[in-house]
MARGUZA-322417 format. One record per atom (N, C-alpha, C, O): residue in three letters; x, y, z. Coordinates in steps of 0.05 Angstrom, whole numbers, plus 5000, padded with zeros to 4 digits. Example, Ala and Ser with C-alpha at 12.3 -4.5 7.8 and 13.67 -1.06 7.14 Angstrom:
# MARGUZA-322417
ALA526448865156ALA524649105156ALA526449345156ALA528549345169SER525749555142SER527349795143SER525850015157SER526850235161
# end
This chain:
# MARGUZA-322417
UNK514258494624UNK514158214633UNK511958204655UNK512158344674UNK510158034652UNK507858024666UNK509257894692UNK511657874691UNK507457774723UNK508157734731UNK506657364739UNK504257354732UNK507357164749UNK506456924740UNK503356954762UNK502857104781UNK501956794750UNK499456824758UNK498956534777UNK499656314769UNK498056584799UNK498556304817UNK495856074816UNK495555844825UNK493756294795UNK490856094794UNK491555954772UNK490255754765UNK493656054757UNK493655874724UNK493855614732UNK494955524752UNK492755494714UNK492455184719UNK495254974706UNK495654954682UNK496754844727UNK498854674717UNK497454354701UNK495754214712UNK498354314684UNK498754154663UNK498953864681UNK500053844703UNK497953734672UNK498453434683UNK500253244659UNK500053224634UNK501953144677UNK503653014660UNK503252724665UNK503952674688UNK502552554654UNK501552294656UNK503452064647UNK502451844654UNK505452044636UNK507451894625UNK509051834640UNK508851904663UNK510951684633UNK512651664660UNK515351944670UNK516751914690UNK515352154654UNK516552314667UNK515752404705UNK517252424724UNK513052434705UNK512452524735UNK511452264745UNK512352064756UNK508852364735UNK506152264748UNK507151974739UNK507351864761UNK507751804722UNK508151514708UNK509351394729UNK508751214745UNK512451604725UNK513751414755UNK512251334782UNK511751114790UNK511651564791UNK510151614808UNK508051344813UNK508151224834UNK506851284799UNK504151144803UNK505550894795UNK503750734791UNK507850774790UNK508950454783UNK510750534804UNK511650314812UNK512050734819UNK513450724845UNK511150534874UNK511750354890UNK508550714870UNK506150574882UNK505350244870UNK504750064884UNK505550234847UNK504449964827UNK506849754853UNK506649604873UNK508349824842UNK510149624861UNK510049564889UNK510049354902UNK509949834895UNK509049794927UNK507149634939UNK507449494960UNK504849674922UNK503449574923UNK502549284924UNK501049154937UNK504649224899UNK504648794901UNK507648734926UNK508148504935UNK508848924931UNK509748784957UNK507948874986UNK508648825009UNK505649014979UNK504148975005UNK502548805005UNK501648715026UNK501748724980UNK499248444974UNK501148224984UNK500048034994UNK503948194982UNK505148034990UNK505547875012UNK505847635017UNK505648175031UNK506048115055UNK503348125076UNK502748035098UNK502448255059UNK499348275080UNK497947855069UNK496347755085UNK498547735051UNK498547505052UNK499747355060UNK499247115059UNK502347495073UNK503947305088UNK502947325118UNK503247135132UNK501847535128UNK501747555144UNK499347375156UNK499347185172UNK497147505142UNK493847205141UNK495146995143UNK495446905166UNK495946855124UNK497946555119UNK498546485150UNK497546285160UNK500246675164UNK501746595193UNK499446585206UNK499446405223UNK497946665205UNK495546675228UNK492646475221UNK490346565221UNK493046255216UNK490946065206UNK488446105226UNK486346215219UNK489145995257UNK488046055274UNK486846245293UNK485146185310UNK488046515289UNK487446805302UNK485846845308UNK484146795291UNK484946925330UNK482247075332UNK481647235303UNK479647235289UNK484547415300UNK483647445274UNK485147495244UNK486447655231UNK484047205245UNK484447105220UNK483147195203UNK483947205180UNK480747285211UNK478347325190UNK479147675172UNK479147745149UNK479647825200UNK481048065205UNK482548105173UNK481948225152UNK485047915183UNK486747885164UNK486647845126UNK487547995108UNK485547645125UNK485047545106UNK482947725085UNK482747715061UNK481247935110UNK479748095088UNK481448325083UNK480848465064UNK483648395100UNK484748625096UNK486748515071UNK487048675052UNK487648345070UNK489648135048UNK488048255025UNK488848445011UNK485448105021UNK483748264999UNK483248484985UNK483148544961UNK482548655016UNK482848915007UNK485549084993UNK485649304982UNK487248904998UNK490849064992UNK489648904963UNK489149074947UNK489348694954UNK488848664931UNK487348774913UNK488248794890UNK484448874920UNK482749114900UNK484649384902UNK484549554885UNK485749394920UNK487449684919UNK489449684899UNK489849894888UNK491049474892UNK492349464878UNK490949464854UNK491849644839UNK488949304841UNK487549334823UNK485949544816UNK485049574793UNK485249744842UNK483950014827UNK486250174824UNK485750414822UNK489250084823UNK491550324822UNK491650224793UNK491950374773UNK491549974792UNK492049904759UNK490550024740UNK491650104719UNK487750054745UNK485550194734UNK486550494726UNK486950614705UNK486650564748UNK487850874745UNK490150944734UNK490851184735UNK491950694719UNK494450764710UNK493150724684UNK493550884666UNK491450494681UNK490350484642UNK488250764640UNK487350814618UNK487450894660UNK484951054649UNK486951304637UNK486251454618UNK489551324651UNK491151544648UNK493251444624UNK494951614618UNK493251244614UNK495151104590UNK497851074598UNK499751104582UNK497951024624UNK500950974642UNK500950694634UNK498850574627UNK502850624634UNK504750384622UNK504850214656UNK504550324678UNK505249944649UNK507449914683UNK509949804669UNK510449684648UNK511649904692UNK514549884693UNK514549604705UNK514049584729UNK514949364690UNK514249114700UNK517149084721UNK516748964742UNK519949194715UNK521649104724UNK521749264756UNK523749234770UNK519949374763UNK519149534781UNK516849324797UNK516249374821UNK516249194790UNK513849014810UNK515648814807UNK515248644825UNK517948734789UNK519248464791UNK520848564826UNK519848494847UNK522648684822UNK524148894848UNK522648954860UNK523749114875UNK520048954866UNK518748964894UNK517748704901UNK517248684925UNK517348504886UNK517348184894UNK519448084908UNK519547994931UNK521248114893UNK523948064905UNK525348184924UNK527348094935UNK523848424930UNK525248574961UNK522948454980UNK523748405002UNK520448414974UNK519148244994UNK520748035004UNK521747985026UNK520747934986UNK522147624994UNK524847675013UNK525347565034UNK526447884998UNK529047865015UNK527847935046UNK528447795066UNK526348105048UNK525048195071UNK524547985089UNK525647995111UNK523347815083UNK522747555102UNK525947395120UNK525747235138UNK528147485111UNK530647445120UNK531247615133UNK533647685129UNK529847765154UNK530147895173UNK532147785197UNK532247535193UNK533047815210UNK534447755235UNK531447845253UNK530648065260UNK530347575259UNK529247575288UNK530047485308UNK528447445326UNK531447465310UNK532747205341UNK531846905330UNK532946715341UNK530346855313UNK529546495302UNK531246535280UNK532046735267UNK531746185278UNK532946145247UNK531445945242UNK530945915218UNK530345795257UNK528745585226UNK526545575240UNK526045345248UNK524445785247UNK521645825259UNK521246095265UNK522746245278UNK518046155251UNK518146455258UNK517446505291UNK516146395309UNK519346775288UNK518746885319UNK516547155321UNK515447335307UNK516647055345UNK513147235352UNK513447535348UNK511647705350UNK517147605338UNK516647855329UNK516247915298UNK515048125297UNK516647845280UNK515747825260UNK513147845261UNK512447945240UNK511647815273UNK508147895263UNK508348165275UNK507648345259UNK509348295306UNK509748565301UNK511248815275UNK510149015266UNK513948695270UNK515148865257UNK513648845223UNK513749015205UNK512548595221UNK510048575192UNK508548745188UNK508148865167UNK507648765209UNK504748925220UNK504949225213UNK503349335197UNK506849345224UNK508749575229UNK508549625197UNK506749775189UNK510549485175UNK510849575157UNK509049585140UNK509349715119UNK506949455145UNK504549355130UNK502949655131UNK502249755110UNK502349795161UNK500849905170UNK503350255148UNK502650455135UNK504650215152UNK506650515136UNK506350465107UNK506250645090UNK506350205103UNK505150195060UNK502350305065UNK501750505052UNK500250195085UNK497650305075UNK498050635076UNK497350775057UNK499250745102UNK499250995107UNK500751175074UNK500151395066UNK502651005063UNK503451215039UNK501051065016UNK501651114993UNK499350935019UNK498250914996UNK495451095001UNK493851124982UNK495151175019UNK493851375025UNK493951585017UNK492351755010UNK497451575020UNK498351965006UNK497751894982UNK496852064967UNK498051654973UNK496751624943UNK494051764935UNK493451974924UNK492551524948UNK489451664941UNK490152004946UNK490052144926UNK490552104965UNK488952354966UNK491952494943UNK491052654926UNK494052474943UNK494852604921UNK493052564891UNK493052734874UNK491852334889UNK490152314861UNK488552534864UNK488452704846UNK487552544882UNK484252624892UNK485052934884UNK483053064877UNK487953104884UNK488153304889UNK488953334845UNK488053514831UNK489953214840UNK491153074811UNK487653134796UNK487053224773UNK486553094808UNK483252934790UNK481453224792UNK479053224789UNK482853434798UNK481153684808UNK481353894780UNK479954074773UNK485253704760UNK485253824738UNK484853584715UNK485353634691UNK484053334721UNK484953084703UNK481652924710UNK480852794729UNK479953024678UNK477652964682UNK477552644674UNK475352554668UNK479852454672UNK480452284664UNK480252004692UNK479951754691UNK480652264718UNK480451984743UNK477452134760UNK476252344762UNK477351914766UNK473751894781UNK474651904816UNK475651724831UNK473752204821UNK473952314840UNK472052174866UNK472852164889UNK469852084859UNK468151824875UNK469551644894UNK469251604918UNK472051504868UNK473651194869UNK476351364889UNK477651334909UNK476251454877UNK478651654890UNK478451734929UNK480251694945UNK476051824933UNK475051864952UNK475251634970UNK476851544987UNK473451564961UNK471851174962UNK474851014971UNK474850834987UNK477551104959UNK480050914962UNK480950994988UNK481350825004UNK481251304997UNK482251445012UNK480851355036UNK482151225052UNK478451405040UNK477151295059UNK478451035069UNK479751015089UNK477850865053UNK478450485053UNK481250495066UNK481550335084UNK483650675061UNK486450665067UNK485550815096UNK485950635112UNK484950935105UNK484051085137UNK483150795147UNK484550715165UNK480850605137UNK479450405156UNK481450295158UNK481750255182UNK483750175143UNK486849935138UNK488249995159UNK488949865178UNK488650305150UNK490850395183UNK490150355207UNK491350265226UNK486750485201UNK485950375249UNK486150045250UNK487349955270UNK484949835228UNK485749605229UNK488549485235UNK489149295250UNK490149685216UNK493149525225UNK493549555257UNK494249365272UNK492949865265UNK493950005276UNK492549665316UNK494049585334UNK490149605312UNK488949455325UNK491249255328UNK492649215348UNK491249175311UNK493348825302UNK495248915312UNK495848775331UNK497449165310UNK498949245311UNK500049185345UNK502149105354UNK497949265356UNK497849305383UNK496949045398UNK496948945421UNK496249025380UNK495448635397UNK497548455386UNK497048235395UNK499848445370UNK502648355369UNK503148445391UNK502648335413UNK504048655389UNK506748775419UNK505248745447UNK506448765468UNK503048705446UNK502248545475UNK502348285476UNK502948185497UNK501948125454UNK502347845455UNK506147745456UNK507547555464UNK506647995445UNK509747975448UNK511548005474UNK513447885482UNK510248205483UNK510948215512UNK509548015534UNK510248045558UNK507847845529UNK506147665546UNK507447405538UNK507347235555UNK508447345520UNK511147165516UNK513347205525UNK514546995521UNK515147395538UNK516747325554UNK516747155570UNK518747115584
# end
């Protein structure tokens, strides 16, 4: 009996046993972060930055659409009932207990922000898990892959800005 060899190359499984789930676990994630990263622009008409906002809104939207890309280049299916249940946990989400009941309170754009800024950070583990996926799967474009990973690093110091300019505006409202 030989003994297992650690350079042999593992098999990519593309269906929804692994990798399938996997990438419509993200698919979903993903339209409840386009969700809320539009809810969040939406609240902020006037912001200094609004502008901020509204492009990062965007950007959660091509991200979602280059995840979609990457699920037809690989012949992944979406689990539609999986983006229905992440619409709908958005929504429940907005029934937060802030201290307001019929007006939002100034903490809601922090604790938004917050969760906004932890979806980009795991869609990150996304990209670079592809990036690591694409080293045996001549099927995803290691470029776009890159190119995504990067884009999710610029989202996070962005959130991470906003992030911090809530909880000072929050504490300057007392």
């Amino acid at each position: 009996m030989s003994e297992p060899n650690p350079q042999t190359e593992i098999a990519v499984d593309t269906e929804p046993p692994l990798l399938g789930v996997y990438l419509n676990d993200h698919f979903a994630g993903a339209m409840a972060g386009r969700e809320l990263m539009r809810r969040i622009a939406g609240a902020h008409p006037t912001s200094p930055h609004a502008a901020t906002m509204r492009r990062l809104a965007d950007e959660v939207e091509a991200d979602r659409r280059a995840l979609r890309r990457v699920m037809d280049d690989l012949g992944v299916s979406v689990q539609r009932y999986k983006v229905v249940l992440a619409w709908v946990g958005e929504r429940v989400g907005r029934a937060k207990s802030n201290g307001y009941l019929a007006r939002r309170s100034p903490l809601s754009s922090l604790v938004e922000l917050e969760a906004m800024r932890l979806g980009v950070e795991g869609k990150w583990a996304l990209w670079t898990t592809l990036q690591r996926v694409a080293e045996r799967e001549p099927r995803l474009d290691r470029a776009e892959l890159d190119r995504l990973a990067t884009g999710a690093r610029a989202q996070t110091a962005t959130l991470d800005e906003l992030r911090l300019q809530a909880a000072e505006d929050l504490v300057q409202a007392r």
